[in-house]
N, C-alpha and C positions, 0 to 999 in steps of 0.2 A: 264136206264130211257126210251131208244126204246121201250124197253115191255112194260111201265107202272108203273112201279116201281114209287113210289113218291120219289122225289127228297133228302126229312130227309133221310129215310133210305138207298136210293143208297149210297149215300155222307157219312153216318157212317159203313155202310157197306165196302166201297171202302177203309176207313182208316184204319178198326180194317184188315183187308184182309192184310194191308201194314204193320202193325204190326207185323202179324202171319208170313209172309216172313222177317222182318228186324232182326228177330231173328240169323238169318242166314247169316247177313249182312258183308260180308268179312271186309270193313275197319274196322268196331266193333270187330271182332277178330283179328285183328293187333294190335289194340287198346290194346286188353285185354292183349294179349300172351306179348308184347312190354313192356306196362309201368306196369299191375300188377305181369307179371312173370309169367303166368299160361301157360299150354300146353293147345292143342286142343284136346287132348285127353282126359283132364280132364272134357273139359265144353260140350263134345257130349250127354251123357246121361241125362246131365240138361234141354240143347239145346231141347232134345225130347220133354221130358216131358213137357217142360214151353210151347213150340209148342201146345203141345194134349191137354193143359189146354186152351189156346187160343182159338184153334178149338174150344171144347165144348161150349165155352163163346161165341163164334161168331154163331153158329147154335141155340145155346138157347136165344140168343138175334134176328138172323131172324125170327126163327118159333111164338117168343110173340111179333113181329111186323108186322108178316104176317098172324096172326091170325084170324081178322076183314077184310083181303084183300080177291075179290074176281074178277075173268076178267084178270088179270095183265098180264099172261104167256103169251103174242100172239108170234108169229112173227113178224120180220120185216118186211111192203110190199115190195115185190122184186120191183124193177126197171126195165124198157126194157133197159136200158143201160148194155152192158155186161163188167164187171169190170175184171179187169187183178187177175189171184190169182198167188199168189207163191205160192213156193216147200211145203208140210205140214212139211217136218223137218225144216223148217225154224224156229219154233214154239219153238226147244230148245234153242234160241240164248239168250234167260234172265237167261233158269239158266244154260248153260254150263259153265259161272264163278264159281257159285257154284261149281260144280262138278271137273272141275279144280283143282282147290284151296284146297278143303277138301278131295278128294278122290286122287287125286294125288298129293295134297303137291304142287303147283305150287306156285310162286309169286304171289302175288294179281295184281302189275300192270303188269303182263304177260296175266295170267290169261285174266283181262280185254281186251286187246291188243287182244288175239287170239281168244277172244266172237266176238267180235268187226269187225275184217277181216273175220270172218265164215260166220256173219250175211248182207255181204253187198254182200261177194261171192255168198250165196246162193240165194239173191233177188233181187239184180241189181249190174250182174258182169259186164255190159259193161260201168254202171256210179260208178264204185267201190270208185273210187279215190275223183270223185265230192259228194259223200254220206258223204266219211268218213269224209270231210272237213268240208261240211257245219254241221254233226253231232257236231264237236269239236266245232266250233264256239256258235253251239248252247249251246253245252254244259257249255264252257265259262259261258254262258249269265247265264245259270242256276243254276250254283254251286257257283256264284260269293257271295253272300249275307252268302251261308256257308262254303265259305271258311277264308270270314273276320269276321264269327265268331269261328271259329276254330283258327281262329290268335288272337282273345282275349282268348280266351280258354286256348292257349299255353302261354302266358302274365301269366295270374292266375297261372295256372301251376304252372311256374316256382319261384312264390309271394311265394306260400304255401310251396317250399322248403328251404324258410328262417327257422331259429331257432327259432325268436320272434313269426314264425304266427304259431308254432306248439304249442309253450309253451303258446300264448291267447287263444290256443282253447283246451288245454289237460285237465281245467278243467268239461269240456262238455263228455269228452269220457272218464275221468277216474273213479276209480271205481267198473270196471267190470261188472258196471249195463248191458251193452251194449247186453255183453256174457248171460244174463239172456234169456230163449229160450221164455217168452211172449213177453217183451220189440223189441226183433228180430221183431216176427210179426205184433208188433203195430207200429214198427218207419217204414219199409219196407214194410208191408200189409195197416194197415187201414190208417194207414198217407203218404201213397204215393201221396196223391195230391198237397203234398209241392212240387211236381214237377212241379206245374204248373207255368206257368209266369217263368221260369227258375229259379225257386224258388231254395232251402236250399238243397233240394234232386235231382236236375237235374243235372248230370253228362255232360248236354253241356249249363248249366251255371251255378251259383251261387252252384251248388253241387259237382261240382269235387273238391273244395276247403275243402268238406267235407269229401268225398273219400280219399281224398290224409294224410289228419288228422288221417283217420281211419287204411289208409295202412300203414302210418309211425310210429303210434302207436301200429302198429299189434295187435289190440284188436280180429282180425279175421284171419283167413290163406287167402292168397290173392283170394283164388279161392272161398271161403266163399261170401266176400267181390264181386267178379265179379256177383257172382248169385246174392245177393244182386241188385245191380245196375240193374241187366237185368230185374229183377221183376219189379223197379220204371219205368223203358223205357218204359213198357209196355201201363201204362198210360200215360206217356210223349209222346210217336208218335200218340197214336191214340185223346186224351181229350185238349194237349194245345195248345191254342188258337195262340201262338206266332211259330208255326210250318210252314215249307215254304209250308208243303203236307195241313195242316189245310185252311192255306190261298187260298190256290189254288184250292184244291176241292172246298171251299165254294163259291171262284170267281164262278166258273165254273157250279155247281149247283143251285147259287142262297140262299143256304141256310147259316145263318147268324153263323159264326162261334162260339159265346156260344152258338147256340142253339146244334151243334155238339157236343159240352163238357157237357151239362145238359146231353144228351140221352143217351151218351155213359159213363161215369164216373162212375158210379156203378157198371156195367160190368167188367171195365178195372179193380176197384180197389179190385173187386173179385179175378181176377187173380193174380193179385200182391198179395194179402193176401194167395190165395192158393200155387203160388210160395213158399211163404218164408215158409208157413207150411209145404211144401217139406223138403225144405233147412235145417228146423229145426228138424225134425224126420228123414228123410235118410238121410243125409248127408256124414257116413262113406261110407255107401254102393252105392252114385251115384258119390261121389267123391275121394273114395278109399283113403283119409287122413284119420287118426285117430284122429279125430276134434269130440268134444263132448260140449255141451253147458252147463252152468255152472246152477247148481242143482236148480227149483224153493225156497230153503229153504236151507241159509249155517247156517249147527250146529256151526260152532266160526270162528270167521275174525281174521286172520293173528292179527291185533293190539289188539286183546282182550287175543289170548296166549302169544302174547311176549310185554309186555307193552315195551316201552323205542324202537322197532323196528323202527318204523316211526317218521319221525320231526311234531312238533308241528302245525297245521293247519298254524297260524300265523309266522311259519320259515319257510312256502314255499317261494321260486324264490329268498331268504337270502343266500349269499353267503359270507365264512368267509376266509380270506384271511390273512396268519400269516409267517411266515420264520424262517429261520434257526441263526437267531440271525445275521448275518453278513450283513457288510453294503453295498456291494456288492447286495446281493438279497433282502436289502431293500428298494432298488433305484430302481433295475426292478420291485419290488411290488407296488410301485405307480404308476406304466405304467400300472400296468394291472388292478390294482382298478380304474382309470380313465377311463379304457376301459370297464371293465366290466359294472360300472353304466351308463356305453352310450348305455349298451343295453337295447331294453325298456323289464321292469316287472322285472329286475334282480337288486337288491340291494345287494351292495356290503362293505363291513366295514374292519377293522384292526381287528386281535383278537390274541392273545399270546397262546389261549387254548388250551390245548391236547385234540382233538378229541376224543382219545381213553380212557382216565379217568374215561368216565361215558356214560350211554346212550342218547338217544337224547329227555326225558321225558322234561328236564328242558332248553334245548340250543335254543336261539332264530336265529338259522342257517339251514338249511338243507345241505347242500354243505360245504366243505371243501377243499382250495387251501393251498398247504406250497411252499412256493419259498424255493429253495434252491442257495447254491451258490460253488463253488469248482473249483481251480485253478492246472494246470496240468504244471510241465514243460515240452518240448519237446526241441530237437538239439537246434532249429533255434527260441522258441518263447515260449511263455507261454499260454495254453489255458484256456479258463473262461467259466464257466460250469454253466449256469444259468437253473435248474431244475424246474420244476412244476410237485407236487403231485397231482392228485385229488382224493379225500376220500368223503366218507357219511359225513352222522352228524355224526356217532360213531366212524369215526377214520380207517374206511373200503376202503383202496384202490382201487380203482377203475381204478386207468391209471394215467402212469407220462410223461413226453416229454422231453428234454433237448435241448438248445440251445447254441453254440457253437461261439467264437472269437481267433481265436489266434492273438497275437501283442505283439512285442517287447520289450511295457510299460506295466501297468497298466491301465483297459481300462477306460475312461473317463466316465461320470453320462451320458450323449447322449449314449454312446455306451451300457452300461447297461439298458438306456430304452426303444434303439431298441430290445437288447433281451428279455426284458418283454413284449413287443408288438408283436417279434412274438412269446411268448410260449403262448400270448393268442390269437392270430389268430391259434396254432397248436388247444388251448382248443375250440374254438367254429369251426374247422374242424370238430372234434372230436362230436359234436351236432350235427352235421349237418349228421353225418354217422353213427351217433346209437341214431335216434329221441326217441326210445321208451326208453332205458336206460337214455337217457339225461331228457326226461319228469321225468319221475319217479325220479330218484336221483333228480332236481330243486326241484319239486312240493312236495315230498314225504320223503328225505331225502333216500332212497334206489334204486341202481340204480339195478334195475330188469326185466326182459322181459315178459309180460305176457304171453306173446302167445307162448313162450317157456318156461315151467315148468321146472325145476329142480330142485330138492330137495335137498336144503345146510343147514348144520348147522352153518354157518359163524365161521369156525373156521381154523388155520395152524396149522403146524409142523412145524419145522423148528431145523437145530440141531447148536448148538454155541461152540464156541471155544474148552469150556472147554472140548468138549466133551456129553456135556445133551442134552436131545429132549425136547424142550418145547415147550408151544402153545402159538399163538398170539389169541386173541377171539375178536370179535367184541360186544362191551356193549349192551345191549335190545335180540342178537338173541340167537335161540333156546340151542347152546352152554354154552351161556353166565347164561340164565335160568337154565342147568342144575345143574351149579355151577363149572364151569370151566372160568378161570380167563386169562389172556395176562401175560406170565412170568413163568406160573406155569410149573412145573418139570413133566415129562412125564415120568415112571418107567414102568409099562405094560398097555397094549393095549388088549382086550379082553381076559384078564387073562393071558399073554405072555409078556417077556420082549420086546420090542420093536427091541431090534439088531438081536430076531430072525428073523424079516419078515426081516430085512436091513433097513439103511436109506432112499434109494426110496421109496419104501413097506411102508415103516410107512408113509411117508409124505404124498403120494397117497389115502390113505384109509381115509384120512382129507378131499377129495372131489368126493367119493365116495357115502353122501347122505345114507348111513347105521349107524343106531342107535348103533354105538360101544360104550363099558367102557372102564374108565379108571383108571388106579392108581397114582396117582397124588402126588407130593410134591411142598408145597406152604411155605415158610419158614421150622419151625421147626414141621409143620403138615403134617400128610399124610392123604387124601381123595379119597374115592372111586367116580367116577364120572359117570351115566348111561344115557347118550344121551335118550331122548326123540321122539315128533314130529318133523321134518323138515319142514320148509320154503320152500313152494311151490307155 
């Protein structure tokens, strides 16, 4: 503003400048590498480019507001006062953190630390000690407003690692819409100004709750997800109004802080749109994943080839809870249907059904628990074997847990309802450590990973007493479609008796995700069986 400059565009100038460096901003990569997993090797090429995008956006925004300017360039009048200069290296003491930290892999608060003793050595080493003091203090003063919001930050956090706040927000992110590559640039490019006011997409407020939904859902590989966010920062540092650098420049200038968000907000939201159009056309090539965004136009959805595969809209968050006939594990079955309906969105009921009977066209369940129950003698006591299955709606295994008593007697109705209280503190462990398989199996009846494909035919091997290999199949999937049944007699496997490959060998090639046939006996019939599509 010494030269002339009008105070609007120093003051949006000064911020978008603060942008184009926070890119770089160390605690922001401790951030990322720490809670989404990613390397800094990953996000350098991004780092660039979102940089160069910047730049551009900040010179095409001076030169159409320096258009109409004319006089502004002067100098400042010198002074007869002669002012003290320091050393000219003194100049790298802002970014030698940078340099630190990225180019040698330092700690961050080293890093800081040795910026910090460089910068007072080289411009007032005889008040070294009285600098760095009143710096911290000041510092204090300055970081105090963001540091108690990073302590609600961390509050959130830790909310969104519940089970309930994944499964009230999985209907907003499922689907796969997410993965569609316009939707990418319309939630993260043209709608990044829900960043503002710490709005839905600000990652330091009301958005990392979204983030956190997104990561636990893997709808994106985590480094997808980081680009993502740095794109919306873009307009969050330089456009919202609730910013400590917003505030303070406009103190400072005079100029009224939405006027700063009008001038600058179409600029910022350009960047963020051109970001994520990065993100969505290179993205194997700047982040060296094999990450591919899911096709403008899918020829057939998963539920249109295998009807019966997914639970009924109306059996999401229904969970059906049945046992082994014994009264042992129907004493812990009331502990854990009392537990289950305490959690909120999860209805929980009694049901005798075989899961595996039929598919899930017609079951008003997505979820399937069997209590079981099983007693052990041992030397000194008798152990009690309180088991929890969990299955699909079709009867599909997914994970079981056992809990464990040994006692002299028989154990008492208390002692059976501790055990059903905790196989269902192990089941909702279990939620809490594979958010995206737990959404999907509640919400969908299939517990599945999106963002890790594999292609199954939900089908086993398995060989029985008598001697036969027979299959277990799951009702609705692709196995089950091609007409291959749970029971059925397994004779050759791509035209070969089965004991050629061996028992391993055959069981193996059941989840291997290759379209093998079969020769099959099912009663007094023999069927030839030709696997189809897979489930991916």
């Amino acid at each position: 503003m010494t030269t002339g400059v009008p105070r609007k565009i120093a003051a949006t100038l000064f911020l978008m400048a603060f942008a184009l460096g926070f890119i770089f901003n160390i605690v922001n990569w401790q951030f990322y590498t720490k809670y989404f997993g990613v390397s800094q090797q990953q996000m350098y090429k991004y780092a660039i480019i979102l940089a160069a995008i910047d730049l551009i956006t900040l010179l095409v925004y001076a030169l159409i507001s320096f258009r109409t300017m004319r006089g502004y360039a002067t100098w400042a009048v010198r002074t007869s006062e002669r002012v003290e200069r320091v050393p000219a290296w003194s100049l790298i003491t802002p970014i030698l953190p940078i340099v630190l930290y990225f180019a040698f892999h330092m700690d961050a608060t080293v890093a800081f630390a040795l910026s910090a003793i460089y910068g007072v050595l080289v411009t007032r080493p005889s008040r070294a000690i009285e600098a760095l003091t009143s710096a911290a203090i000041r510092g204090f003063e300055d970081v105090a407003p963001a540091v108690i919001l990073f302590i609600g930050i961390g509050m959130l956090l830790t909310a969104t690692k519940l089970p309930q706040f994944g499964l009230a927000l999985q209907p907003l992110v499922s689907g796969g819409w997410l993965r569609n590559p316009v939707a990418f640039v319309v939630l993260f490019g043209l709608l990044s100004p829900l960043v503002l006011y710490r709005g839905p997409l600000n990652p330091f407020g009301v958005g990392i709750a979204i983030f956190t939904v997104l990561l636990t859902a893997h709808i994106f590989p985590p480094v997808i997800l980081v680009a993502a966010m740095m794109a919306v920062v873009q307009v969050q540092n330089v456009c919202d109004p609730t910013n400590t650098a917003n505030v303070w420049v406009g103190n400072y200038t005079g100029v009224h802080i939405e006027e700063i968000t009008k001038r600058t907000l179409p600029y910022q939201v350009v960047v963020a749109t051109a970001a994520s159009l990065v993100v969505v056309i290179f993205a194997p090539n700047i982040f060296g994943k094999p990450f591919a965004f899911a096709p403008l136009s899918v020829p057939v959805q998963a539920s249109e080839a295998f009807p019966g595969l997914f639970a009924r809209d109306d059996a999401a968050m229904h969970v059906a809870v049945g046992t082994d006939g014994s009264i042992e594990a129907g004493t812990a079955s009331q502990t854990l249907l009392s537990t289950l309906n305490g959690w909120p969105y999860v209805r929980a009921a009694k049901s005798q059904d075989d899961p595996n009977a039929a598919d899930c066209s017609r079951k008003g369940y997505s979820t399937f628990v069997r209590v079981t129950s099983q007693s052990f003698a041992t030397k000194s006591a008798t152990d009690t074997d309180i088991g929890l299955e969990l299955s699909d709606c079709a009867g599909w295994i997914v994970d079981e847990w056992h809990e464990h008593q040994q006692s002299r007697r028989a154990p008492t109705n208390i002692e059976l309802a501790r055990l059903g209280a905790a196989a269902a503190t192990r089941l909702r462990t279990w939620i809490a450590s594979h958010p995206a398989l737990a959404q999907n199996l509640l919400a969908k009846g299939l517990a599945y990973d999106p963002a890790h494909p594999q292609p199954t035919y939900f089908y086993s091997l398995y060989k029985t007493v008598d001697g036969y290999m027979r299959a277990y199949v799951r009702p609705g999937g692709p196995a089950y479609a091609a007409g291959m049944r749970s029971g059925d007699i397994v004779d050759k496997l791509d035209g070969r008796f089965w004991w050629e490959y061996g028992t391993y060998q055959t069981q193996l090639r059941a989840y291997d995700g290759k379209p093998h046939s079969f020769d099959i006996t099912r009663g007094a019939q023999s069927y030839h069986v030709q696997l189809g599509q897979p489930f991916e």
